[in-house]
N, C-alpha and C positions, 0 to 999 in steps of 0.2 A: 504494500500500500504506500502509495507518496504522500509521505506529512504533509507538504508543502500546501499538496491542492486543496487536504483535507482539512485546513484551516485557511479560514474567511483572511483574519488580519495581518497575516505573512509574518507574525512576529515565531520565531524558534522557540518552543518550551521544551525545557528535561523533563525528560518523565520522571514522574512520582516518584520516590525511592524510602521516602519517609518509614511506608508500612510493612518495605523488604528488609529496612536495617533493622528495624525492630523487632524482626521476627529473628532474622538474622542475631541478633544482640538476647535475646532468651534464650536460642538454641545454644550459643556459647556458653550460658550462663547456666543453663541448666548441666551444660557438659564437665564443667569445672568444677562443681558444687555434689555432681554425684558420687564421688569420689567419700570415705571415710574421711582422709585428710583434711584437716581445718588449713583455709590459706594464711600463705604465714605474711605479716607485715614487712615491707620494704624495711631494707635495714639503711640507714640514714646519716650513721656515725663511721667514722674508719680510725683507727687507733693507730698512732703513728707515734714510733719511741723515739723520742728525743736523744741527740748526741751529747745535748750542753746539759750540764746541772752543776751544784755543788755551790753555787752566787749565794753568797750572803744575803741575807732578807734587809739589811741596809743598805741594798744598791736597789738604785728606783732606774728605770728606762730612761735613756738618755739618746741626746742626737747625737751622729757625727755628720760628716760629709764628702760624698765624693770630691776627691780634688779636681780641682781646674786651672794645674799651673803649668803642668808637665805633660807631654807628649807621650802617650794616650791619655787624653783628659780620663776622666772617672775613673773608677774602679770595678775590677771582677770581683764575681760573688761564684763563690767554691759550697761543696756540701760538704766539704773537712776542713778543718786549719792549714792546709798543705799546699804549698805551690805547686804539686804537681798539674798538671793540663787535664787529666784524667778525671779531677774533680771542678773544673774549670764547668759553670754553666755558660749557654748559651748567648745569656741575656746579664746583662750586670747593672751596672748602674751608671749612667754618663755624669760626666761631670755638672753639663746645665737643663736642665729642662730644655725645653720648645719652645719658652717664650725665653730664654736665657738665665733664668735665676737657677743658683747651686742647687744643687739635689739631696734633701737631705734623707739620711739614712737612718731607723728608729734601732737602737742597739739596746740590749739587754745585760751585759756583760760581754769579758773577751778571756780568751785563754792565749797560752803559751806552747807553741808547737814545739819551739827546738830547734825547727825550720825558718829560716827567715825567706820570707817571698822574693827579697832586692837584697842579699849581702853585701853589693859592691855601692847600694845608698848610703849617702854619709848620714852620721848618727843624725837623731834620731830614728831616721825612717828606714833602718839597716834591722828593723827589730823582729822578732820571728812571735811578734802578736797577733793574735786575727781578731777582730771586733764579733758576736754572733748578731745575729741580725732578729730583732725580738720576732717572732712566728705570729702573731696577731698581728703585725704591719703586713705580713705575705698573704695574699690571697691564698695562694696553697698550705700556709703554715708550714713551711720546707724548712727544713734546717739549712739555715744558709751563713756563711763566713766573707766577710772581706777584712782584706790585710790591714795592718798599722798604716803601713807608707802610701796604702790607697785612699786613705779618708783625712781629715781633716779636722781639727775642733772648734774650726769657726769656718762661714763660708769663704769662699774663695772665685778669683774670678781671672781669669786669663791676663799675663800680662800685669797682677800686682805687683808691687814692689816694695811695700809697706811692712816694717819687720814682725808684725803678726801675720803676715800672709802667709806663712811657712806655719803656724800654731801647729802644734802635735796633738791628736785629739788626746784625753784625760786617761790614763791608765789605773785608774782607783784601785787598791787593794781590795774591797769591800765586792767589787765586780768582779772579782777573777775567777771564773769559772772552771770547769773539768769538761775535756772531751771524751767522749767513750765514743769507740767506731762499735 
């Protein structure tokens, strides 16, 4: 049969489907439910163990900042305290946003690898500290590290030259954490 002729006002309608899904949607429903099995609830939470612990309950969350003095601005964010490449993520942290203001970084405490990220940076920034990066600033809550020599304790901006431009972010005793792999 031609729809087309068989309507007066030339306009295209879908057919009906309303009374096929419905039917369609009890047969499902009854298929799933015949079952003994009680359905079980979607599970919602994932439990992810943390690397960092051991911070003194007198260290509160603090900023640091990716630098922007030195070639490559920002800094990488690793899932260990460790310069290796291996734990090098993708994505790190640039030194200025997109409209150009510093980038700050929410930190929790920092630990001592042993490892320094830059040995051949003159002191301060030769240190083998990594900052952890607090997990409720991450959308993922990822255990994430960036180095001493990649952040900053005050912003920074390409091109200072002002003798706080160099600031060392704060290494508080009270914040020192413990990594466990």
């Amino acid at each position: 049969m031609n729809i087309e002729a068989a309507r007066p006002s030339g306009r295209i309608q879908r057919p009906k489907r309303k009374l096929g899904m419905a039917i369609a949607g009890l047969v499902f429903m009854s298929a799933a439910c015949s079952s003994d099995e009680k359905p079980k609830a979607a599970e919602t939470t994932i439990e992810v163990r943390s690397t960092f612990s051991g911070v003194s309950k007198k260290c509160e969350i603090f900023v640091v900042y990716a630098q922007n003095l030195h070639d490559p601005n920002g800094t990488a964010a690793r899932t260990a305290p460790l310069p290796d490449n291996e734990y090098k993520l993708a994505q790190g942290y640039p030194g200025v946003d997109k409209k150009g203001n510093p980038v700050p970084i929410i930190v929790d405490g920092w630990v001592d690898s042993g490892v320094p990220a830059y040995p051949t940076n003159p002191p301060p920034f030769n240190s083998s500290a990594y900052f952890h990066v607090d997990r409720d600033s991450r959308e993922d809550h990822q255990d994430v590290y960036v180095s001493f020599p990649g952040v900053r304790g005050m912003p920074t901006y390409s091109g200072m030259t002002t003798p706080d431009s160099n600031t060392a972010a704060p290494l508080d005793p009270d914040c020192k954490g413990v990594y466990t792999p």
